[in-house]
N, C-alpha and C positions, 0 to 999 in steps of 0.2 A: 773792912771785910773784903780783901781784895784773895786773899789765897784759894788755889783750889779745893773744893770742898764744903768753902764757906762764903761762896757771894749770896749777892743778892742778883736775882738774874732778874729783868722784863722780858720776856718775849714780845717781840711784835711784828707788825707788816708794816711794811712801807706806806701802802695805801689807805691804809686802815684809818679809818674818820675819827676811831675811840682813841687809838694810839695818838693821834692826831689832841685830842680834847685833852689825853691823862700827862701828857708832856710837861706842862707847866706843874703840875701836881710832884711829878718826880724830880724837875730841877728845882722846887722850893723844899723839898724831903731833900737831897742833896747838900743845899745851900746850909740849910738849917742842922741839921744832924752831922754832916760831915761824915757820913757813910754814902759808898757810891753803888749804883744800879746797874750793874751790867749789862745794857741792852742788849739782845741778840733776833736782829731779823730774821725772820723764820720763813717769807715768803719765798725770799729769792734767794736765799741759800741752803742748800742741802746739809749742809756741816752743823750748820744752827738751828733747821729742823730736826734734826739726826739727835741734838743734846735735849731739846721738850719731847722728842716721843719715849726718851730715857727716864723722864721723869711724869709720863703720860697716864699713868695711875693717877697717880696723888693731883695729876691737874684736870683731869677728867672728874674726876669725884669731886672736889671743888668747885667745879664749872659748871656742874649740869650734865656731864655725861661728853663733853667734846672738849677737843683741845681745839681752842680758841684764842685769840687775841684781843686784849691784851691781856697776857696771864703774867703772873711774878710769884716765883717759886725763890725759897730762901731754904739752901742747899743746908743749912747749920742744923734747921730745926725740921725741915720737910715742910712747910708747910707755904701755902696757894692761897693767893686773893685771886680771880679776878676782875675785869671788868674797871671802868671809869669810876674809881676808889675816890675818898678824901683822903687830902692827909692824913688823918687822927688814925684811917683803916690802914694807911701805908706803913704810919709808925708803929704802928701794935705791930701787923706782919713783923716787920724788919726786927724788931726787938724777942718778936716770938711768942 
C-alpha cells in the first residue's frame, strides 16, 4: 500500500512520548503484515502538517475533536485510529 491515495500514513512529532511508546507497535504491524506506515512528522514540517489538516475532518472526529498525535489515517478507506493502539486496533485500521 505504497501508491498515492492508498497508504497508510502515522502522523506524528518528534517529541512526542506517545509516538515514542506506539513505535515498536508499528514496526511489529510492519514486520508481521508486510504493509508499510508512512510516518509523516507533523511538528517540524510544514509540508506534512499541510497533508493532516487535509484530512483534519475525519481525524478530528475520531480524536476528540483535535488533530493530535499520534493519529494514522488510511487514505483507501478514510478512516482514523488514534492514540497508543494495540496491534489487533492497528490491523483492523489497516485492513478497514
Amino acid at each position: 500500500m505504497s501508491g498515492i491515495g492508498n497508504r497508510l500514513i502515522w502522523f506524528s512529532g518528534r517529541e512526542c512520548v506517545h509516538c515514542k511508546r506506539i513505535r515498536p507497535v508499528v514496526e511489529q504491524f510492519q514486520a508481521e503484515t508486510g504493509n508499510v506506515i508512512t510516518e509523516l512528522e507533523v511538528w517540524h514540517s510544514e509540508d506534512n502538517a499541510k497533508v493532516m489538516r487535509g484530512y483534519g475532518d475525519a481525524i478530528k472526529k475520531a480524536c476528540g475533536g483535535d488533530l493530535g498525535v499520534p493519529a494514522f489515517y488510511n487514505e483507501k478507506t478514510g478512516s482514523v485510529v488514534c492514540g497508543v493502539v494495540t496491534l489487533e486496533k492497528l490491523k483492523a485500521w489497516a485492513s478497514g
